[in-house]
SELUMTI-520589 format. One record per residue (C-alpha): residue number from 0; residue in one letter; x, y, z. Coordinates in pm, 1 decimal. Each point is the difference from the previous one (the first is absolute). Last residue first. Layout:
# SELUMTI-520589
[r NUM, "a", [X, Y, Z]] ...
# end
This chain:
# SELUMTI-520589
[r 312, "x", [-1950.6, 8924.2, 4052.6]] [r 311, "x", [284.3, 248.7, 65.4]] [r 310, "x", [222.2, -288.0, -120.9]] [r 309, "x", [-136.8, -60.4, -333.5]] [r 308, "x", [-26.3, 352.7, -49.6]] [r 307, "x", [398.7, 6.5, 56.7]] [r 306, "x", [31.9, -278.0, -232.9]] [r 305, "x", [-211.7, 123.5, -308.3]] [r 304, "x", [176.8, 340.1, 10.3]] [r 303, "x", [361.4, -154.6, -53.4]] [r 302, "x", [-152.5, -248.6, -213.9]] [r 301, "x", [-138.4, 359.9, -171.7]] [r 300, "x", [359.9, 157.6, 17.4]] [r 299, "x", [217.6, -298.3, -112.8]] [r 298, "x", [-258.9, -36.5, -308.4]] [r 297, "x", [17.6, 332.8, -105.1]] [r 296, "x", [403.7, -2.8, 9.6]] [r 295, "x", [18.6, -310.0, -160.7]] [r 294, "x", [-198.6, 170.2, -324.0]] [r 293, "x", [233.0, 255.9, -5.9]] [r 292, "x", [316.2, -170.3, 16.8]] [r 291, "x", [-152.4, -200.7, -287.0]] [r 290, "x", [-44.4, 360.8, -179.3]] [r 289, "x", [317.6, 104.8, 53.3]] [r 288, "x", [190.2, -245.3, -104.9]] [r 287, "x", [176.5, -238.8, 250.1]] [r 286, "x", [356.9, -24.5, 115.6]] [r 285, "x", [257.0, -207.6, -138.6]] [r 284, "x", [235.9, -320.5, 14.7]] [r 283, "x", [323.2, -98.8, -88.2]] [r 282, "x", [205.5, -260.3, 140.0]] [r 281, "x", [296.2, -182.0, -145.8]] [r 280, "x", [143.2, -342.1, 48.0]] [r 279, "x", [373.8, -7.7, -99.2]] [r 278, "x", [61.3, -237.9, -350.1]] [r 277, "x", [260.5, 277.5, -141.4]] [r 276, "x", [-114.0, 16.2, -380.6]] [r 275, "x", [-395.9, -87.1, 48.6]] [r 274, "x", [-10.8, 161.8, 311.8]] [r 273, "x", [-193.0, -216.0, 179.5]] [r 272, "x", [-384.6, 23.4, 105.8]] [r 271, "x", [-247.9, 202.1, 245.4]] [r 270, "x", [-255.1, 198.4, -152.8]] [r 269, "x", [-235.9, 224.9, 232.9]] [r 268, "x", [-302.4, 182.7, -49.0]] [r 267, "x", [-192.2, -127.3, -268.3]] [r 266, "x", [-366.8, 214.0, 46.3]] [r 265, "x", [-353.0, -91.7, -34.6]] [r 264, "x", [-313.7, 158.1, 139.5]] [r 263, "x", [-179.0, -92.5, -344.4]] [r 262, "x", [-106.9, 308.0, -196.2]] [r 261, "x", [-202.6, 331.9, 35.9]] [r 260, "x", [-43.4, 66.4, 392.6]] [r 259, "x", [-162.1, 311.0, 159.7]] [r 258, "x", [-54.3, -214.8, 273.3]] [r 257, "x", [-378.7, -30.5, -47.8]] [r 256, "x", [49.6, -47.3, -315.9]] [r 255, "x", [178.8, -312.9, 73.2]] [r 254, "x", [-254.4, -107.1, 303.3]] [r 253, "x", [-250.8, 72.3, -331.5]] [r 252, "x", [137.0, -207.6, -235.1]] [r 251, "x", [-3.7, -288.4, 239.2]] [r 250, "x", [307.1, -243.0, -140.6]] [r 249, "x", [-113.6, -310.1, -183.2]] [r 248, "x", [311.5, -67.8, -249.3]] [r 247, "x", [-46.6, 252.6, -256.9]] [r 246, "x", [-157.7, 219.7, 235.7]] [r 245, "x", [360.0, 75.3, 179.3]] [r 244, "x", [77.8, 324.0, 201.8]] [r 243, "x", [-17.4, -193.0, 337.8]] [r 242, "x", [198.3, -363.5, -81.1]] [r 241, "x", [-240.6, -296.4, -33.5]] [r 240, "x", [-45.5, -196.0, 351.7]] [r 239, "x", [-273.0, -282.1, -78.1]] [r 238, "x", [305.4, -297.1, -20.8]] [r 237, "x", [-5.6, 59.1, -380.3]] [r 236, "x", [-10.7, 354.1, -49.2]] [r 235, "x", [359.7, -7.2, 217.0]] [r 234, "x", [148.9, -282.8, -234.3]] [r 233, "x", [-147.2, 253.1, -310.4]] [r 232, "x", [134.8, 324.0, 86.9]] [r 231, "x", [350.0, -178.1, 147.9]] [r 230, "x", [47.3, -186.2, -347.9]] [r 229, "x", [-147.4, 268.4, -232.2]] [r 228, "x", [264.3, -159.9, -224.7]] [r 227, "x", [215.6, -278.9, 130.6]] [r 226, "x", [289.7, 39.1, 157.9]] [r 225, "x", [97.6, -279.7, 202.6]] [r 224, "x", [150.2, -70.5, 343.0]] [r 223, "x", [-180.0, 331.6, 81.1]] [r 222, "x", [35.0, 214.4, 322.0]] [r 221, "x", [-271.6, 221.6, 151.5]] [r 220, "x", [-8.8, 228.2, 336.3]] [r 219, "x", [-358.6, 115.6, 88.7]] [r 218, "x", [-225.9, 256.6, 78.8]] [r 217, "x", [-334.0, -98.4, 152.4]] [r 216, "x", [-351.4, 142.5, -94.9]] [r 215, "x", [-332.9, 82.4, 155.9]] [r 214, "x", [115.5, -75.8, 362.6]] [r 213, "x", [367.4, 236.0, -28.7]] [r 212, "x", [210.5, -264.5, -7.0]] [r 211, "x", [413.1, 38.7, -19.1]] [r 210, "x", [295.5, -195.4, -115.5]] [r 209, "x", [-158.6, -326.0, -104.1]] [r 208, "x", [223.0, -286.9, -183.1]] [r 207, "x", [-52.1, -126.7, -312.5]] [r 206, "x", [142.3, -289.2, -226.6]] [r 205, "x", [-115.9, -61.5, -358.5]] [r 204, "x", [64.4, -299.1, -240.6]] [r 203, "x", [-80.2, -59.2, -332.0]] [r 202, "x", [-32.4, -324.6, -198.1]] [r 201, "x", [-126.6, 110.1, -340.4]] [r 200, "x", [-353.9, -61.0, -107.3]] [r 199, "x", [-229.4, -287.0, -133.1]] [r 198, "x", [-108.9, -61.8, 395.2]] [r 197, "x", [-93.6, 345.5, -18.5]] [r 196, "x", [12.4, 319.0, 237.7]] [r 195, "x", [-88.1, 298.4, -235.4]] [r 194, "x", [137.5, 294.8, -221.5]] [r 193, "x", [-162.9, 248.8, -159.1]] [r 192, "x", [91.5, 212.7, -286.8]] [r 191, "x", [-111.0, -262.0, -304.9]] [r 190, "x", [-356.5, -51.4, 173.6]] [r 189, "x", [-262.4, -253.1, 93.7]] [r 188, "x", [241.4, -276.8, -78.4]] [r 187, "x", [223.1, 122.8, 327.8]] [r 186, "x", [366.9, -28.3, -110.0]] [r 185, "x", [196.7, -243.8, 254.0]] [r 184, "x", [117.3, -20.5, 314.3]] [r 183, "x", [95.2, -330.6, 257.3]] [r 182, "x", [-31.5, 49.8, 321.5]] [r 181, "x", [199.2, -20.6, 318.0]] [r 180, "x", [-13.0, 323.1, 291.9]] [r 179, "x", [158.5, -31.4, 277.6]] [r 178, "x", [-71.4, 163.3, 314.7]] [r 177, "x", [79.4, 278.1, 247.4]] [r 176, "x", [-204.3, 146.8, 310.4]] [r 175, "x", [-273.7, -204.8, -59.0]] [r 174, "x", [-374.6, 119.6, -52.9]] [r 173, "x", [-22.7, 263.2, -203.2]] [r 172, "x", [-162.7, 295.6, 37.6]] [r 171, "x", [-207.4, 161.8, -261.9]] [r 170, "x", [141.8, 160.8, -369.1]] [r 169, "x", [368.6, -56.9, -42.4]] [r 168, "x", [275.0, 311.5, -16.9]] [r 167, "x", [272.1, -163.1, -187.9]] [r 166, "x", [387.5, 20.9, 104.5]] [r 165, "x", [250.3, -148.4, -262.3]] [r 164, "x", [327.7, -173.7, 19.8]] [r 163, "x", [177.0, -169.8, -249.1]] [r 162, "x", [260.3, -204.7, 82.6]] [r 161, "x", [258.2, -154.8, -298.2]] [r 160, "x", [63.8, -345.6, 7.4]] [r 159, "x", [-269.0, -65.4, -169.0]] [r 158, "x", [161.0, -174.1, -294.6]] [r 157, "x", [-123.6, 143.3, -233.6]] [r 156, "x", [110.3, 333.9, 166.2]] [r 155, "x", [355.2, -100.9, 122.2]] [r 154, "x", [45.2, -112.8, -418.4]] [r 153, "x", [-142.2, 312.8, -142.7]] [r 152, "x", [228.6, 154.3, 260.8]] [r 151, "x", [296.9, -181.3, -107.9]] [r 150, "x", [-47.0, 65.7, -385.7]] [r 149, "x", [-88.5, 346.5, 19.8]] [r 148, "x", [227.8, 127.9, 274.0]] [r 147, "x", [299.8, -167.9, -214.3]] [r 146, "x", [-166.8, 192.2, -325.9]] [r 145, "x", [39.8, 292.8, 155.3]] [r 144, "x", [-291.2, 263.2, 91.8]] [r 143, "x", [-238.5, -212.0, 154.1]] [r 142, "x", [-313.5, 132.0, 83.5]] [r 141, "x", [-202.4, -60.5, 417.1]] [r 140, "x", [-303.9, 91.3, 76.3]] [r 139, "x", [-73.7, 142.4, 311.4]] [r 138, "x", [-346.1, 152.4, 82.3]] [r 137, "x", [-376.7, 75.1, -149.6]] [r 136, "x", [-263.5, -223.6, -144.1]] [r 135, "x", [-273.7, 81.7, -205.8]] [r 134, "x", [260.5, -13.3, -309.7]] [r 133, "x", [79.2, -324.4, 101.1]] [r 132, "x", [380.2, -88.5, 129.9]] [r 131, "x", [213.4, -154.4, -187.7]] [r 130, "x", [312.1, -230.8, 20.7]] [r 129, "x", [309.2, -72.1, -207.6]] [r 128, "x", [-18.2, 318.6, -213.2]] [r 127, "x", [371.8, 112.0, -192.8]] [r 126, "x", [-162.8, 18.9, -299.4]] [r 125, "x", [-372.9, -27.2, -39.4]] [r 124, "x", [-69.1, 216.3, -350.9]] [r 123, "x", [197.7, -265.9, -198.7]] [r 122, "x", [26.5, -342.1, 192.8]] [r 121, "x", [275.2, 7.1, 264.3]] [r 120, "x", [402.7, 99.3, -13.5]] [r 119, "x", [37.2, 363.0, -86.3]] [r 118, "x", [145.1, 101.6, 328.1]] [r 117, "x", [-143.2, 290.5, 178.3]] [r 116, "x", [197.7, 334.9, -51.7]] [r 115, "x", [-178.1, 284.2, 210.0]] [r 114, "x", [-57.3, 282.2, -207.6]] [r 113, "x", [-299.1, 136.9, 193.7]] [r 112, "x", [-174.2, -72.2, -351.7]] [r 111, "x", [96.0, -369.3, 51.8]] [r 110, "x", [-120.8, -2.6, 370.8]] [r 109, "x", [-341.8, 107.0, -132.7]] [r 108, "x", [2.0, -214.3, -233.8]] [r 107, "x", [42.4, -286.0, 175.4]] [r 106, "x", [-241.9, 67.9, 276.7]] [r 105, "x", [-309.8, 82.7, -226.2]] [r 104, "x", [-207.3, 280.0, -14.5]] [r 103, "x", [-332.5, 36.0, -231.3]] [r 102, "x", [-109.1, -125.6, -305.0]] [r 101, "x", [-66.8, -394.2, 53.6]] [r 100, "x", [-162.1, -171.3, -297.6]] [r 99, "x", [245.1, -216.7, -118.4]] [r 98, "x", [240.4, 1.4, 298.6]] [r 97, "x", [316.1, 242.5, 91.9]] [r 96, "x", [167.0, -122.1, 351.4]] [r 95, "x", [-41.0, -9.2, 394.7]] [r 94, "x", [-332.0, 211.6, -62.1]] [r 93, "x", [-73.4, 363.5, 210.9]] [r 92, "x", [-294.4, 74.1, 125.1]] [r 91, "x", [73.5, -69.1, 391.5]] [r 90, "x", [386.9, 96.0, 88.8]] [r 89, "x", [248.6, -194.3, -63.4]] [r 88, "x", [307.3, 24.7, 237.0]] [r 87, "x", [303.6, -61.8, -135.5]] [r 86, "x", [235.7, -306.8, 14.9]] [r 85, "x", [377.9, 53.6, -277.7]] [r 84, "x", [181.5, -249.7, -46.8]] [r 83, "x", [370.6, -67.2, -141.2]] [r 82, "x", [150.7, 330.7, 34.9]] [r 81, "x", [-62.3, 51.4, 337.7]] [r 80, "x", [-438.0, 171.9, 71.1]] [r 79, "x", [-201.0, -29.9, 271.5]] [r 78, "x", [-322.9, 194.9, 121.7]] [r 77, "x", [-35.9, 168.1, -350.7]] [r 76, "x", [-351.5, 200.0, 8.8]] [r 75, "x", [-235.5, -6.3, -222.6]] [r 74, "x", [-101.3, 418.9, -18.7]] [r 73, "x", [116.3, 42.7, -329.2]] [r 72, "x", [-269.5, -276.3, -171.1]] [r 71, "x", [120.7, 78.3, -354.4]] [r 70, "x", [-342.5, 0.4, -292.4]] [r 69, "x", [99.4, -229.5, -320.7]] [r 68, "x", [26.7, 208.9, -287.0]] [r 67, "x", [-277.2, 4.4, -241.5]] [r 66, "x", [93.3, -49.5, -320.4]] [r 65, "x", [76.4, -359.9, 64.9]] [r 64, "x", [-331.3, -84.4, -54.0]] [r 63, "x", [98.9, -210.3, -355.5]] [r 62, "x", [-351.0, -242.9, -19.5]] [r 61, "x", [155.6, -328.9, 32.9]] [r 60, "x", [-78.4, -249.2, -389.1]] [r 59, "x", [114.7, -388.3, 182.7]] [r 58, "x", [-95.5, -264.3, -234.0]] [r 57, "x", [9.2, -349.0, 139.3]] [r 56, "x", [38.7, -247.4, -236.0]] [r 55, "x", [-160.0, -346.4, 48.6]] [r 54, "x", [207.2, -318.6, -99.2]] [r 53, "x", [-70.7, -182.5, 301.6]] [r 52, "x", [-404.3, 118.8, 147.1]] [r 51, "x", [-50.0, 306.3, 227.9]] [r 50, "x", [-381.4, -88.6, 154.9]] [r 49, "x", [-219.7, 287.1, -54.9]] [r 48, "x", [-107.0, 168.5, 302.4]] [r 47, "x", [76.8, 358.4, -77.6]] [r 46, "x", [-160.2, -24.3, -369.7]] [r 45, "x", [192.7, -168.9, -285.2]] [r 44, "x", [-24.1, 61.9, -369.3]] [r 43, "x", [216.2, -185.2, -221.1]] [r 42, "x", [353.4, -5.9, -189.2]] [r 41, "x", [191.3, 297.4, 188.9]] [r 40, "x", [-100.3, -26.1, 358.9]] [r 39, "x", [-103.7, 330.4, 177.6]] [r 38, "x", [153.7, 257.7, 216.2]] [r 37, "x", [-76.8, 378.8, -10.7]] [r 36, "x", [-353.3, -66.6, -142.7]] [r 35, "x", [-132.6, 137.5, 307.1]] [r 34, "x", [-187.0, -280.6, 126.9]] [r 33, "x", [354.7, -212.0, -11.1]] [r 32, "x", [163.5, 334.3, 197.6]] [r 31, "x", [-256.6, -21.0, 256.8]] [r 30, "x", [-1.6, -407.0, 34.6]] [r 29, "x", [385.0, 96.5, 81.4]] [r 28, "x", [-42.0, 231.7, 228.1]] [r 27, "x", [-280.0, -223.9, 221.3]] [r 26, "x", [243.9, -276.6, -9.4]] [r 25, "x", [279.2, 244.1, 141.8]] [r 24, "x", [294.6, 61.4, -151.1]] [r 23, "x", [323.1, -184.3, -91.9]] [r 22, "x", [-37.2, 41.1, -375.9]] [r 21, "x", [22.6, -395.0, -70.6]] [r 20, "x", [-136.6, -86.5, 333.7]] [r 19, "x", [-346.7, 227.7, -79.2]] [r 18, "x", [59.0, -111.7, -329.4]] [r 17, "x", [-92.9, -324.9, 59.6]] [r 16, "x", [-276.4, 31.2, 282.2]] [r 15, "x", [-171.3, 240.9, -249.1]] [r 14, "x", [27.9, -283.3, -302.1]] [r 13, "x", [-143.1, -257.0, 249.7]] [r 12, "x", [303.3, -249.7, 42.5]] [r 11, "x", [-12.0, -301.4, -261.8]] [r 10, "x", [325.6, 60.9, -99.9]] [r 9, "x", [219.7, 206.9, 234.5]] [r 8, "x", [309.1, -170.1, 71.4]] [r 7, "x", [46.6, -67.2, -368.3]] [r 6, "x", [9.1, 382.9, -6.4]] [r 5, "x", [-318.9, 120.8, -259.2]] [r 4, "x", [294.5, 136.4, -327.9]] [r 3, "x", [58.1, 382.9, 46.5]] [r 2, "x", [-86.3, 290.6, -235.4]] [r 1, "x", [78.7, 340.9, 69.9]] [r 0, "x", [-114.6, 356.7, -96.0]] 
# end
């Protein structure tokens, strides 16, 4: 059990917005833990929306589940590794780091029980992380293991000066070859997962190019200037072309089921940035899992279809 003084930084924040940046989860995992009991203010009764006042003390009473071990993701695979970063390949299902709430996989740890030293620098349970990638979402990601790596690439990252590329599978056809999209993103008031394009949001800024159209869907090339969650989910959503696998933001359930598809066609496949101790540009990039490589397959072979009964007609 621990008791913290409300931040000054924090008064008049909605208790679950305040201890969702106090605990650095989720808005949603903190209005859990305050219905749970597991987080409440010492002198008076608050629900989830009560307003943290000055003078407030927050009392913080976690449930102990460190009994049960964190599950190892074996099969991640290390696409780079010197002894200041190492990139792997996440697959689907597994988190970037431990969260309130979150049971299952997670980058860091399963690096750490690989025995590969990451630096300690970070907040406790996220050392060494300078980027994430969603748990939906598979590809590089990128942990520092010296505290050099850590401070430079937090620094490349926030500064986007790091490139981050990812290929999405869209739903219909769009209309340019390439495009930019500008728009700001914030959280959607209808829930605490989504996300939605809001003048009251953050700036963020997409860029796409297409690599391939198969009539019912195109796959594209994505870079971010920012990185915003659900960025490329919700830009896409936005302009009427959400990514295939994706009913959160508006994608047909049944095209996805269709394709035997069970989450957003959504993969980071290249990272281009410095070294952070010898300043040369490096490249790494990867393959996709099997069950995107599936799902391009089956749309390759019924464009392929489509076309030549188009030109029988």
């Amino acid at each position: 059990m621990s008791m913290v003084p409300a931040p000054d930084a924090l008064i008049g924040k909605r208790l679950d917005v305040a201890i969702a940046k106090m605990m650095g989860v989720s808005r949603s995992q903190a209005a859990e833990l305050i219905e749970s009991g597991q987080v409440s203010l010492l002198t008076r009764h608050a629900d989830k929306s009560a307003k943290l006042l000055a003078g407030d003390i927050v009392d913080l009473e976690l449930h102990d589940e460190q009994e049960v071990p964190e599950p190892v993701c074996d099969e991640m695979e290390i696409v780079y590794e010197d002894d200041d970063i190492v990139v792997v390949n996440k697959p689907v299902g597994v988190a970037a780091h431990a969260s309130v709430g979150w049971t299952g996989p997670t980058v860091l740890g399963s690096l750490l029980a690989r025995g590969v030293h990451i630096t300690s620098m970070g907040a406790a349970g996220r050392q060494g992380i300078v980027s994430r990638l969603d748990v939906g979402t598979s590809g590089l990601m990128l942990v520092c293991k010296s505290d050099l790596a850590y401070k430079e690439m937090r620094r490349q990252f926030a500064q986007h000066e790091v490139k981050k590329t990812y290929h999405a599978i869209v739903q219909g056809n769009l209309k340019q070859d390439k495009a930019t999209i500008e728009a700001p993103i914030g959280r959607a008031k209808v829930s605490d997962f989504r996300f939605t394009v809001t003048p009251a949001g953050k700036s963020a800024v997409t860029h796409w190019d297409v690599l391939e159209r198969f009539g019912d869907a195109t796959l594209v090339s994505v870079n971010l200037e920012t990185g915003r969650t659900h960025q490329i989910r919700v830009h896409f959503s936005s302009i009427g072309h959400p990514l295939v696998g994706d009913p959160m933001y508006g994608a047909n359930p049944k095209f996805s089921q269709e394709l035997g598809l069970e989450r957003q066609w959504l993969n980071a496949t290249m990272l281009d940035f410095r070294h952070p101790r010898t300043h040369i540009w490096q490249h790494v990039e990867c393959g996709y899992p099997s069950d995107l490589r599936h799902v391009l397959d089956v749309l390759r072979t019924t464009s392929a279809a489509q076309r030549a009964a188009d030109e029988m007609k």
